[in-house]
C-alpha positions in Angstrom: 77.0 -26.0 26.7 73.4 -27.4 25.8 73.4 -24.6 23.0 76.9 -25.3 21.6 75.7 -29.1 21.2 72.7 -28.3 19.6 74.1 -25.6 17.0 77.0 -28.1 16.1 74.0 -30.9 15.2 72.5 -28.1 13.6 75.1 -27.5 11.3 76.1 -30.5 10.8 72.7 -31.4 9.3 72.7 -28.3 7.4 76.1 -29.2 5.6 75.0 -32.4 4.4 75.7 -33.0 0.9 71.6 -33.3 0.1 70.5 -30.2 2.3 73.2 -28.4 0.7 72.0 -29.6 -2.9 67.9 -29.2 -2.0 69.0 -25.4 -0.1 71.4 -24.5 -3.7 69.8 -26.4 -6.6 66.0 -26.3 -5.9 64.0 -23.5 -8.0 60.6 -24.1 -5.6 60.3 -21.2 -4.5 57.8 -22.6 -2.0 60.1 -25.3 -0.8 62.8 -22.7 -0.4 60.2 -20.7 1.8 59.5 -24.2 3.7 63.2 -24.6 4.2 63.1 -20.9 5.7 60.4 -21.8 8.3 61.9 -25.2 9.1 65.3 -23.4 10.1 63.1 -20.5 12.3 61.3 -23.8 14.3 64.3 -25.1 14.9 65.9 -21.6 16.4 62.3 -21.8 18.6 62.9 -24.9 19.7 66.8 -24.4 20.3 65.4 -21.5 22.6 63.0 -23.9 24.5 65.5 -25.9 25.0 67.6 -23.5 26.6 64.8 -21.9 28.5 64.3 -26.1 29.9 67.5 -26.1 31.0 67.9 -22.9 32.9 65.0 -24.1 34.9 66.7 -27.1 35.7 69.9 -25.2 36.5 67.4 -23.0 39.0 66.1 -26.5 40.4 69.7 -27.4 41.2 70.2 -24.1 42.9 67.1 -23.9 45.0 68.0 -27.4 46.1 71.1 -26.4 46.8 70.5 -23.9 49.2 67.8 -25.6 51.0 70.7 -28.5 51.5 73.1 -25.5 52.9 70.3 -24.6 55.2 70.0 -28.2 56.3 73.8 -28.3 56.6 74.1 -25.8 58.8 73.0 -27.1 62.0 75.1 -30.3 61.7 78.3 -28.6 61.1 78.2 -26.3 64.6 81.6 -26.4 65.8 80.6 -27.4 69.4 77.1 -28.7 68.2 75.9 -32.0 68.9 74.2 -34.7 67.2 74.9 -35.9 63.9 77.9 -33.8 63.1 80.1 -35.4 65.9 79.6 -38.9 64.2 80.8 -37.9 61.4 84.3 -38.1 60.1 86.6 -34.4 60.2 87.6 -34.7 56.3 83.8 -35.1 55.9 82.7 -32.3 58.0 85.4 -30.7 56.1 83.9 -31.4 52.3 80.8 -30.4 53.6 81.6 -27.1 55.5 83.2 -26.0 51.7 80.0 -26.8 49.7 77.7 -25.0 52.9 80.3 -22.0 52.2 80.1 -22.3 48.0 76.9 -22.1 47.9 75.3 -19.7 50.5 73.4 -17.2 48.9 74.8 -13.3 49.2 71.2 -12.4 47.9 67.9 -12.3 48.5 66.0 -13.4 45.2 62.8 -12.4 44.5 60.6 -15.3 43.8 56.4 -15.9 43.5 56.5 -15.8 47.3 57.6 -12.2 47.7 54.5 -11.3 46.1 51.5 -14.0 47.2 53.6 -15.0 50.5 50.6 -17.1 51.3 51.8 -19.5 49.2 54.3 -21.0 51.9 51.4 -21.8 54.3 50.5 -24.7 52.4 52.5 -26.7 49.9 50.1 -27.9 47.7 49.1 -24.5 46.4 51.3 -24.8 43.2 50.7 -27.9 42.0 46.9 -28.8 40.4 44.0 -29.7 43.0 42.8 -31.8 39.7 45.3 -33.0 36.7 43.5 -35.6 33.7 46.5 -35.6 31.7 48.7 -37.9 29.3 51.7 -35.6 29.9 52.2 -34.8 26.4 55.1 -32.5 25.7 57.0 -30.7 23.3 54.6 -29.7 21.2 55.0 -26.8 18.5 51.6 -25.0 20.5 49.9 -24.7 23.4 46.5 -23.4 23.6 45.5 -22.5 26.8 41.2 -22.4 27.5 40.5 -21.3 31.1 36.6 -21.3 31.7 34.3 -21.1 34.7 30.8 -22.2 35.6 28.4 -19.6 33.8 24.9 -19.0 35.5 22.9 -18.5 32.1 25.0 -21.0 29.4 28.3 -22.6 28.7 30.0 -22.6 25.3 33.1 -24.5 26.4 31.7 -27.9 24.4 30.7 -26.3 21.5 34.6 -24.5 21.8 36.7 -27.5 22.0 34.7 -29.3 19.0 35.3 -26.3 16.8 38.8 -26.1 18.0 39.5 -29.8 17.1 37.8 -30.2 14.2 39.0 -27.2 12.7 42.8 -29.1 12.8 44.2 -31.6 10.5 44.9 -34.9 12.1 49.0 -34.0 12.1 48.7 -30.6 13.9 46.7 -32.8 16.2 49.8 -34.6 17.3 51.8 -31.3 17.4 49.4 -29.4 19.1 48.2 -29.1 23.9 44.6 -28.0 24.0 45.1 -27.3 28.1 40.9 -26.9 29.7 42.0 -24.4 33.1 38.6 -25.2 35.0 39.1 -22.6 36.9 36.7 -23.5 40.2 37.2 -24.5 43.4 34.1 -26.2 43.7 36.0 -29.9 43.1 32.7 -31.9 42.8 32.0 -29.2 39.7 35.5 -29.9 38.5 34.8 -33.6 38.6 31.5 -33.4 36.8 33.0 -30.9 34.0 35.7 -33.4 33.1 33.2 -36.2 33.0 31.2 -34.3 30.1 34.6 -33.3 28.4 35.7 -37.4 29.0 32.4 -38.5 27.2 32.7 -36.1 24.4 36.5 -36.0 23.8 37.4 -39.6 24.5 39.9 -40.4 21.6 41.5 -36.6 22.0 41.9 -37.0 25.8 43.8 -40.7 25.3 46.1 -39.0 22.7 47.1 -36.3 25.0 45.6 -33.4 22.6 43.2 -33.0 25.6 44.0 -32.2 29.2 41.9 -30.7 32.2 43.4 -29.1 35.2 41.9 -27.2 37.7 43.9 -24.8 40.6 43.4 -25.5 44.7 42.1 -22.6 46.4 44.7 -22.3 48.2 46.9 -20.7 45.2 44.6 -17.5 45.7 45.2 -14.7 48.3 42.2 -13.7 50.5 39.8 -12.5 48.0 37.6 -10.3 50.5 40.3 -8.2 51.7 41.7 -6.9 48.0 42.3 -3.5 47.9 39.7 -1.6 45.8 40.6 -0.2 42.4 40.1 1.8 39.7 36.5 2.7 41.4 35.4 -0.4 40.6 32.9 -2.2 42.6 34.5 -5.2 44.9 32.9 -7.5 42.7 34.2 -6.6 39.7 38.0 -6.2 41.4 37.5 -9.7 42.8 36.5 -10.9 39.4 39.4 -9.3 37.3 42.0 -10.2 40.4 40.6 -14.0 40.0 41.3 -13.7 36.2 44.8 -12.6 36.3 45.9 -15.1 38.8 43.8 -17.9 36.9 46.0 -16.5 33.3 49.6 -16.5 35.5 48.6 -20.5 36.5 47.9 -21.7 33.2 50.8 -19.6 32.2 53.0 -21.5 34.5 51.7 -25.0 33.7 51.8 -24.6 29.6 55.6 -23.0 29.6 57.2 -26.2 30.0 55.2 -27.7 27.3 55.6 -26.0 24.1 57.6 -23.5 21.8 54.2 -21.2 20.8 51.2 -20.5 23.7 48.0 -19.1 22.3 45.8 -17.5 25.3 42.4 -18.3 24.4 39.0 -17.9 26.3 35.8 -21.0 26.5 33.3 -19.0 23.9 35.2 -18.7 21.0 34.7 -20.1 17.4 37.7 -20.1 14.6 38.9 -21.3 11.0 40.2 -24.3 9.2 43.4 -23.9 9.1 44.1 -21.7 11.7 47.0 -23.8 13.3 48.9 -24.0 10.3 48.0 -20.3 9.9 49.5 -19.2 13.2 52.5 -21.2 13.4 53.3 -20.3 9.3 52.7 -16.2 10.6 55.2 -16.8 13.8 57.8 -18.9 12.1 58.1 -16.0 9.4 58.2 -13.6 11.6 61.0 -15.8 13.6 62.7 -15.7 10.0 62.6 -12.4 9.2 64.4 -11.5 12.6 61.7 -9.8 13.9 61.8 -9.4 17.8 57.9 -10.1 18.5 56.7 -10.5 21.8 52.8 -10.6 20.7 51.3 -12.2 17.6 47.8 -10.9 17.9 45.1 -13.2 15.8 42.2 -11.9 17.1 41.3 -7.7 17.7 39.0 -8.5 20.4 40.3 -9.1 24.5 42.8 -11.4 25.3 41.9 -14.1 22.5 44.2 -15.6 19.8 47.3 -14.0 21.4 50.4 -15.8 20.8 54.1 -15.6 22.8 56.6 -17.4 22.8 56.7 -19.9 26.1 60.2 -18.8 27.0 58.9 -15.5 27.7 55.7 -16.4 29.3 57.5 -16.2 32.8 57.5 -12.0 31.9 53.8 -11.8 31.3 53.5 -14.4 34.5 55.7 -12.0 36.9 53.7 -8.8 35.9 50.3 -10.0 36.6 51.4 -11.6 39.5 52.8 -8.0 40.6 49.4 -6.3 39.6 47.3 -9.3 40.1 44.8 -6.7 41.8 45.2 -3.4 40.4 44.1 -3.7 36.8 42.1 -6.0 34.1 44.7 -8.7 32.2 44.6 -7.3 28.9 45.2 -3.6 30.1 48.7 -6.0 32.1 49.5 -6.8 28.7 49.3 -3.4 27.1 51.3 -1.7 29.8 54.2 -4.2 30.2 54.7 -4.2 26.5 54.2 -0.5 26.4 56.8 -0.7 29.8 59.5 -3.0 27.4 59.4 -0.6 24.3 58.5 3.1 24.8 60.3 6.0 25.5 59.2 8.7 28.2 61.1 11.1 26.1 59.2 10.3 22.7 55.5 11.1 21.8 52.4 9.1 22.0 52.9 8.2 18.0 56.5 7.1 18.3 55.3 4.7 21.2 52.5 3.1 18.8 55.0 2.4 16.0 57.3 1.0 18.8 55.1 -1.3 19.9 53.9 -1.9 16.4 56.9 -3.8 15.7 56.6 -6.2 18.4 52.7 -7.0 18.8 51.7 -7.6 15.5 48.5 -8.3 14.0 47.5 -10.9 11.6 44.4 -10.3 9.4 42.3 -11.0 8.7 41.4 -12.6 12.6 41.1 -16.0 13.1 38.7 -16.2 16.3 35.7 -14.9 16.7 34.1 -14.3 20.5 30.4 -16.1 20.4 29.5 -15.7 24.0 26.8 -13.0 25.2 27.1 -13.5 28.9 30.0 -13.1 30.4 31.5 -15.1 33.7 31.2 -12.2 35.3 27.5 -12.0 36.8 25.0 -9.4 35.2 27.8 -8.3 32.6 26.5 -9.1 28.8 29.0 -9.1 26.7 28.4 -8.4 22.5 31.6 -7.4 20.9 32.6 -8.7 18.0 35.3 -8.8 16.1 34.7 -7.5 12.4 37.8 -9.0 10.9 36.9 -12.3 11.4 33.6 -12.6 9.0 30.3 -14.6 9.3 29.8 -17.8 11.4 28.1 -20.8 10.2 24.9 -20.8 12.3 23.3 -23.6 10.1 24.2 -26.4 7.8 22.2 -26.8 4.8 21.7 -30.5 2.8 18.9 -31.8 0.1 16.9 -34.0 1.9 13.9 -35.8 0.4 10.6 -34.5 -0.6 8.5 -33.7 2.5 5.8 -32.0 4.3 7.1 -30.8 7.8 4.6 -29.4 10.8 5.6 -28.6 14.3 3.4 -27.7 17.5 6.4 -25.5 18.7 6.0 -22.4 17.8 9.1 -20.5 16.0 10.4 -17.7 16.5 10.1 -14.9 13.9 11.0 -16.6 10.7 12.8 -19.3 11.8 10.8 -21.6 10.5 10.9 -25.9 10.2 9.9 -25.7 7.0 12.7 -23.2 6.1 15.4 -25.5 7.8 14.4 -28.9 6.1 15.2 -26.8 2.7 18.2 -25.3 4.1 17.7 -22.4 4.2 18.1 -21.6 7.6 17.8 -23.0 11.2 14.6 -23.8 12.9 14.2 -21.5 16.3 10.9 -23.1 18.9 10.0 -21.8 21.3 10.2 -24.0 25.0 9.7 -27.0 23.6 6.7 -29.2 25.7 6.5 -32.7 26.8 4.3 -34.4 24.1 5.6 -31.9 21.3 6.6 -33.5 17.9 8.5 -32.3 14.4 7.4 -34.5 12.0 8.3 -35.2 8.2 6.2 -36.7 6.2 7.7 -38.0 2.9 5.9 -37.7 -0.6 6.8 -40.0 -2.0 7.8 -42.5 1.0 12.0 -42.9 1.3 14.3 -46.0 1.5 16.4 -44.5 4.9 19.8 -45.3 5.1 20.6 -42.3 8.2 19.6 -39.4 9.9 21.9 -36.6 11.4 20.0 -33.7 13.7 22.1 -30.9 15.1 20.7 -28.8 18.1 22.0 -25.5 19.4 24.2 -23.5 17.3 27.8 -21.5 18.0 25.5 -18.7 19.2 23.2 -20.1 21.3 24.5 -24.0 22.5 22.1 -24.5 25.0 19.2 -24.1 22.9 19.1 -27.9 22.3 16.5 -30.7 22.4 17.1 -32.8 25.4 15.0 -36.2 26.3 13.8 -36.4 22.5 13.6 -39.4 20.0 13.9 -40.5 16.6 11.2 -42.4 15.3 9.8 -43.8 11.9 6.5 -45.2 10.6 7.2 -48.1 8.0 4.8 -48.0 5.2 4.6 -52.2 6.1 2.8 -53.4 8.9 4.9 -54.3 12.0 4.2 -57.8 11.4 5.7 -57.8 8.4 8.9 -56.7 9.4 12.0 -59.0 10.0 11.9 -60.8 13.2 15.2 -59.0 14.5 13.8 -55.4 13.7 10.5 -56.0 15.5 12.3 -57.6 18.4 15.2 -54.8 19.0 13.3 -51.8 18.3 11.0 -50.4 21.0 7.6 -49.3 19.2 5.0 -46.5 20.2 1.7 -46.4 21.1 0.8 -45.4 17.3 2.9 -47.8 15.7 6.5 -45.4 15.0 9.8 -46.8 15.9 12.3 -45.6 18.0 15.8 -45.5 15.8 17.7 -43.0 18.1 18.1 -40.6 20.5 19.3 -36.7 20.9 22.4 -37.1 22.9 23.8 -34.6 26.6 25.1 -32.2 23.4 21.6 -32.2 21.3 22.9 -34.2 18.4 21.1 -37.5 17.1 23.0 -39.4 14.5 22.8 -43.2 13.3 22.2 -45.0 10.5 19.1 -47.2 9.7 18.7 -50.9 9.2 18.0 -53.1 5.9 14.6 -55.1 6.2 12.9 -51.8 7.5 11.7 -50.9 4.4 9.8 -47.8 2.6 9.0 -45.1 5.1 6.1 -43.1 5.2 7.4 -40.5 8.7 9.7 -39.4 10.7 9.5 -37.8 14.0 11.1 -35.8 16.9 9.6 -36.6 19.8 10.3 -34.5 23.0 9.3 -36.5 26.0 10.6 -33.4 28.7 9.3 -29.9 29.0 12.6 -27.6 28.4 14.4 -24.4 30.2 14.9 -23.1 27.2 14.1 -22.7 23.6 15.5 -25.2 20.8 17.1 -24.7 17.7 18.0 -27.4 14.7 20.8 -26.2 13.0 21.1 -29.2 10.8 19.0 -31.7 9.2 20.2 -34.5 7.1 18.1 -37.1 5.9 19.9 -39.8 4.4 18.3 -41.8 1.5 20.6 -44.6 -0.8 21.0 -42.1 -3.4 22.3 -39.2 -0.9 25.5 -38.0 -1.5 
């Protein structure tokens, strides 16, 4: 019924005299071909649609036989209780729906195979949900991540994911964070730093954090070992699976498209329009795709459709503990297309035709260390090109000197002039970068960018921004002198590196020609510090 509705609107807006006349008369080819692709989004959403209402149609059966098994009790022929009160054409009416809808089968459900599920009712609903409930989106990109012992890339993930869209596909698009911990204190503390960062993308609903109760996991010391793997590792890649089939489950409502993506990742501008231009055409060229694959590397930048997410979600809930996710992947598409009676070649080209690759990639993996403890993890994927490890910009005329040493040539001087970034080793309390302008410089702002896609812990923390003023203090305007806090040797403190290592602001009038400028680190650090990115501003920057 819902499909008959929607394809008579669909036609009906298809015959109308102007989409007739655009569809005949227009000689753009490229609106044609956007014509094309607005017709396959509409089939994807027609399917979603179906796919949301056969879940409600399931709804209306499960409740429907948990009200027969309810029934039952009170309609005992010689029982007692409520059934005796009530009238004989009412027992009557309800003896014929207990009869209509008792079930003659047994169907299999998520129960059959993690039974431990119906000890506790809470296990399938989110132990933590910071959501705006956004819905029907064209994607869903789902980004489980975990605590990491040696450095977390998930900040540094979600900036490059957001910025890399245009502010439309930001209303179009779910960027679902799958914290997947138990630790709930970790959980709280994680969203916090996402809250502070993200706060206009978590109010629009582009942003949402969720993390799974314990609960929704079997017992994971008594798995059964395989492959030879160590326990460990079989408890790690068990955890995995089950983490994927939740996100799964919560992003299928949500969306037509759902990209599987991992917390140390980097991509392209463009890439949202990229993927759903790719899927749409394949959508129009009738092609039966289960995977778009935009990245060659694991289980990043893989795209299905969310109507058949719940085959992916029933396999690696079935084989949750016998093998790694993407190997899942590989074997139930291999499972949905190959022949036992053909050769290894005629399987490839099978499958060829419904996981398909885009190239060149459009994610690139940046993390070394992986979630799994003691595993480093280097691959790359050659498809996808260089990553911008530094941003270059013409900044005044300056000497620079450091007391931090750098490593190899990663050099301050070599960074102000943008030709690189600056790499120091363990910065010191008391250490200072300092610029000293020849000529002095009207300011008008400063921007300093720590850490780098690569290594995004290698920031300055605790460190200030100061300036010495060619005037004397006491020549300064009364409101300067009075809101900025000055040093021991005269500099004055315009800013601050912020939790992610950035410092940015802008300088005020009446402070004049200045002669310095400063880092100051004021905490001895865990780790070594890169600037990536240096901008001085001066009123004739650009």
């Amino acid at each position: 019924m819902l499909r008959r509705r929607l394809g008579v609107l669909f036609t009906a807006v298809l015959l109308t005299p102007a989409f007739v006349l655009f569809f005949v008369s227009s000689p753009d080819l490229s609106g044609e071909q956007a014509l094309v692709q607005r017709v396959a989004e509409m089939r994807e959403r027609l399917h979603h649609a179906e796919m949301l209402n056969q879940q409600r149609l399931q709804d209306v059966m499960v409740l429907s036989q948990k009200f027969n098994t309810i029934l039952q009790p009170i309609l005992q022929k010689n029982g007692t209780g409520y059934g005796q009160q009530l009238s004989k054409e009412t027992r009557m009416l309800l003896s014929n729906l207990s009869r209509s809808s008792a079930p003659d089968l047994h169907l299999p459900s998520i129960y059959s195979y993690l039974p431990h599920l119906l000890r506790s009712p809470e296990s399938t609903s989110p132990a933590f949900k910071l959501s705006r409930g956004r819905h029907s989106v064209s994607l869903v990109l789902g980004v489980p991540t975990v605590r990491r012992e040696v450095q977390s890339y998930l900040m540094t993930t979600l900036a490059n994911l957001i910025t890399s869209m245009t502010p439309q596909e930001m209303k179009e698009c779910l960027i679902v964070v799958f914290v997947a911990e138990w630790d709930i204190d970790y959980v709280h503390q994680l969203a916090s730093q996402i809250e502070r960062k993200f706060p206009e993308h978590l109010e629009s609903g582009l942003l949402e954090v969720i993390s799974p109760p314990e609960s929704f996991y079997p017992d994971m010391n008594n798995l059964r070992q395989t492959l030879g793997d160590p326990m460990e590792r079989v408890r790690w890649r068990t955890k995995q699976n089950l983490d994927f089939a939740f996100l799964m489950m919560y992003a299928q409502p949500k969306g037509t498209f759902y990209v599987q993506l991992e917390d140390d990742i980097q991509t392209k501008k463009g890439y949202i329009a990229t993927m759903k231009k790719f899927a749409l055409q394949k959508t129009a060229e009738k092609k039966n795709w289960f995977v778009l694959d935009f990245c060659q590397l694991g289980f990043i930048g893989k795209m299905f459709k969310c109507v058949e997410l719940p085959y992916l979600v029933q396999f690696f809930i079935m084989f949750y503990n016998d093998k790694p996710v993407d190997w899942l992947l590989d074997y139930l598409t291999q499972t949905k297309i190959c022949n036992l009676d053909k050769d290894t070649k005629h399987c490839k080209k099978a499958k060829e035709n419904v996981w398909i690759h885009y190239k060149p990639s459009l994610f690139q993996h940046i993390g070394t260390h992986s979630s799994l403890k003691g595993k480093v993890q280097k691959l790359k994927d050659k498809q996808f090109g260089k990553i911008q490890l530094f941003f270059p910009h013409n900044n005044p005329r300056a000497s620079v000197e450091t007391m931090i040493k750098p490593y190899k040539t990663y050099t301050l001087q070599r960074a102000y002039r943008g030709e690189s970034y600056f790499w120091g080793l363990l910065p010191q309390q008391g250490d200072k970068l300092l610029f000293n302008f020849d000529p002095p410089v009207s300011l008008k702002g400063f921007l300093f960018r720590s850490g780098n896609v690569e290594h995004p812990s290698d920031r300055l923390y605790n460190t200030t921004v100061e300036v010495l003023p060619v005037q004397p203090l006491s020549r300064l305007p009364h409101n300067i002198r009075t809101k900025l806090k000055v040093t021991n040797d005269s500099y004055l403190i315009i800013g601050e590196f912020d939790d992610m290592g950035v410092a940015e602001g802008s300088v005020q009038e009446g402070l004049g020609v200045v002669r310095s400028l400063r880092l100051s680190v004021h905490e001895e650090s865990d780790n070594w510090a890169i600037l990536s990115e240096i901008h001085i501003l001066t009123p004739d920057s650009r």
